[in-house]
C-alpha positions as CSV (number, residue, x, y, z in Angstrom):
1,X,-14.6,-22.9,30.3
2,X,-10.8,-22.4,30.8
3,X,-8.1,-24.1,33.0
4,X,-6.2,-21.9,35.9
5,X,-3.0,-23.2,36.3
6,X,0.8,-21.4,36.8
7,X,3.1,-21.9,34.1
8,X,6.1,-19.6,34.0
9,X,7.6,-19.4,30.6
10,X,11.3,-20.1,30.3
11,X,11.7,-18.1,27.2
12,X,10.2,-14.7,28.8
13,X,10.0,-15.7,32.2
14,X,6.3,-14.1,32.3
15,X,3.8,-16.9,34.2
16,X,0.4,-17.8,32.5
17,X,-1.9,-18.5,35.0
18,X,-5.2,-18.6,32.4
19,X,-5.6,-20.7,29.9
20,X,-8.2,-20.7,27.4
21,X,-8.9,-23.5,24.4
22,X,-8.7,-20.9,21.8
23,X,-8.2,-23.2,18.5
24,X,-9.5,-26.7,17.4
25,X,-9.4,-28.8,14.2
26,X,-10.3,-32.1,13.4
27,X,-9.3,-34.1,10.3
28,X,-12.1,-36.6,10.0
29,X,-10.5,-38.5,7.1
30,X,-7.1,-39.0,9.3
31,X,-9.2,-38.6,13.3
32,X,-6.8,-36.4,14.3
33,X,-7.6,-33.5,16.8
34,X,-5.3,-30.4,17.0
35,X,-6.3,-28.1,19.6
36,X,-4.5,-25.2,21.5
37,X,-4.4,-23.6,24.9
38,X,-4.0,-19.8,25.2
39,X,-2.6,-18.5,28.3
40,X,-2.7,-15.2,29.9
41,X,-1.6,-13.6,32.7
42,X,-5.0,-14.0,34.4
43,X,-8.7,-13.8,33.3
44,X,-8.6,-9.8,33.5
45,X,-6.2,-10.3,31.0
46,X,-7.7,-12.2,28.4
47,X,-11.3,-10.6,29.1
48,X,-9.0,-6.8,28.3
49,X,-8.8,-8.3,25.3
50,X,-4.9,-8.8,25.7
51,X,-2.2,-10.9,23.6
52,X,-1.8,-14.3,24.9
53,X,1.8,-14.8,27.1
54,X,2.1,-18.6,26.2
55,X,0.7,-21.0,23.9
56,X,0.6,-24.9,24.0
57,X,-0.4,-27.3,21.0
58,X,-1.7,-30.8,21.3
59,X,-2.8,-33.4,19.1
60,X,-5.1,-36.6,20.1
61,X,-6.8,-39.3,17.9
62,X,-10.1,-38.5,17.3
63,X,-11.6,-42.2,19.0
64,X,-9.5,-41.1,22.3
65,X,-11.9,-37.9,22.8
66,X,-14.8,-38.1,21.3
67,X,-17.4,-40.6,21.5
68,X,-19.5,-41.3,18.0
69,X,-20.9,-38.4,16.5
70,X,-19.9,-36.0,19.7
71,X,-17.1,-33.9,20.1
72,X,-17.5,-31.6,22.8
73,X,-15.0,-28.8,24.6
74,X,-15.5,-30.6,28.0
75,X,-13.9,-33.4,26.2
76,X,-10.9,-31.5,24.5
77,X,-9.6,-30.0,28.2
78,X,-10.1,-33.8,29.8
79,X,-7.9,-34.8,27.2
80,X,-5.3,-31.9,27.9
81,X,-5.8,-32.3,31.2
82,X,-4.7,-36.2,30.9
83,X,-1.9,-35.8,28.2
84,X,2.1,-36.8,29.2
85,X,4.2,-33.7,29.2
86,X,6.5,-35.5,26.9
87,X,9.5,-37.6,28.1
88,X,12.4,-37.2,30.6
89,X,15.7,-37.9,29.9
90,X,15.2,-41.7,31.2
91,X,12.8,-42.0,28.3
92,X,9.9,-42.0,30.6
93,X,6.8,-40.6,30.6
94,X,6.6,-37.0,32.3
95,X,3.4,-36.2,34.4
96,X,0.5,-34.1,32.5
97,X,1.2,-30.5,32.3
98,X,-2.6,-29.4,33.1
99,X,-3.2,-32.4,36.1
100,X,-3.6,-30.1,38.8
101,X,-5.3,-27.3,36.7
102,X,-8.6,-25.9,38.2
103,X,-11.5,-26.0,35.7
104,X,-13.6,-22.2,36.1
């Protein structure tokens, strides 16, 4: 599973267009959920055994992705697809970086 979605990086200015859920911990005492998205240039890319271009970090509460007993990697890229980009300068919410991604 992987998410395809154009992200250009304003650091390098190199676009991701791959990403991949490459790292996940959970911390049952605290139900926290860190997980990261790899991107790459594309899925040649990542199959070539290439470096990742771009990297993104989250972290959920536990209850918010997984239901009792079941954490699966479907419900990890729901939750990144659902998660606010962070806030504008209004103080508002800013739309989820992975909405529009297609799931492959």
């Amino acid at each position: 599973m992987a998410l395809i979605h154009e992200i250009e990086s304003p650091e390098t200015g190199i676009t991701a267009s791959y990403w991949k859920l490459t790292h996940m911990q959970v911390d049952f005492t605290a139900g926290i959920v860190d997980a990261q998205l790899h991107g790459y240039r594309d899925a040649a890319a990542r199959t070539d055994g290439r470096a990742p271009v771009a990297r993104h970090a989250f972290r959920f509460a536990l209850g918010s992705v997984a239901r009792r007993g079941s954490l699966t990697r479907g419900a990890i890229y729901a939750a990144i697809r659902a998660e606010s980009a962070g806030l504008g300068d209004d103080g508002a919410a800013l739309p989820p970086l992975f909405a529009d991604a297609t799931d492959i």
